[in-house]
N, C-alpha and C positions, 0 to 999 in steps of 0.2 A: 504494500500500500504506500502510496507518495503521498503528501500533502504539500501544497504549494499556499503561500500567505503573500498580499504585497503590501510591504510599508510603502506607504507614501508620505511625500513632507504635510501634508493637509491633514493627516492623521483619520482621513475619511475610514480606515480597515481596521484601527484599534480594536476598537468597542462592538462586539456582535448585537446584535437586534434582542436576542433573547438574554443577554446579559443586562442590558438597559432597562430591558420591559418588565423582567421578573426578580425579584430583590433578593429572591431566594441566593443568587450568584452572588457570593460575597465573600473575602479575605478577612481572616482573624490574626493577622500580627501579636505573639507574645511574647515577652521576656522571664526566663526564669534566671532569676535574679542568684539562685543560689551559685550559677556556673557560669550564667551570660549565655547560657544557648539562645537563639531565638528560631520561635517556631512559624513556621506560615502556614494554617491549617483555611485549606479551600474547602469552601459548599458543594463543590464543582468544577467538573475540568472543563467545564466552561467558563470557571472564571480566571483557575490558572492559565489557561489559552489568552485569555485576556493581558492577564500581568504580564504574560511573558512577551506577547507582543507590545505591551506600551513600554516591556525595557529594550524591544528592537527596536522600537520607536525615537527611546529616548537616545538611544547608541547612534545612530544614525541620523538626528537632524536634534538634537538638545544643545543645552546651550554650557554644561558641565555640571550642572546641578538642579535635583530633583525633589519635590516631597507630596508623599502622597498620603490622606489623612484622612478618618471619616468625614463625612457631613452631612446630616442632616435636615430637613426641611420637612414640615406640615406632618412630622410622625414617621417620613421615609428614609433612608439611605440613599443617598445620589453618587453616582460613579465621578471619580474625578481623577483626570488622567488615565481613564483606560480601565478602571479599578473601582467600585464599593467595596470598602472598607465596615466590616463592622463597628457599633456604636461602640464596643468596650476593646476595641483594637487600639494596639500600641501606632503610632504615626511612623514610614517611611522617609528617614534622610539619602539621599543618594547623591554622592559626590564622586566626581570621575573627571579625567583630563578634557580641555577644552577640542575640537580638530583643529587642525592647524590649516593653515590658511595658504 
């Protein structure tokens, strides 16, 4: 089986249709504090499909630095940057070399 994905710089192919529409798709970021592991526990491989695309996204047209974070509105979970985030998720910093020019 092949699968083929296209990033574009417009970020039009992040975010899938059912990831948007159904909330169920969502990333729990945790830290366990006793060792500093941190865990990323998905609802769905549709929503790691998601994250992993908005870090090809961000590899190929970002600007060196990322963060991605719950939010909230009217009682939902809203995806940002590619991602919903649950409500008691730790927040994403993502620091990387700028492209060179």
């Amino acid at each position: 089986m092949t699968i083929k994905y296209i990033i574009d710089e417009d970020c039009e192919n992040v975010t899938s249709n059912e990831v948007c529409d159904n909330e169920f798709h969502q990333l729990k970021v945790s830290v366990d504090e006793r060792n500093s592991d941190i865990y990323l526990s998905f609802s769905s491989r549709e929503s790691m499909r998601d994250f992993a695309l908005s870090l090809l996204h961000e590899s190929a047209y970002g600007s060196g630095w990322a963060e991605l974070y719950p939010l909230g509105f009217e009682g939902k979970q809203l995806v940002v940057n590619g991602v919903r985030l649950s409500p008691d998720s730790s927040r994403i910093f993502i620091d990387y070399p700028k492209a060179k020019k």
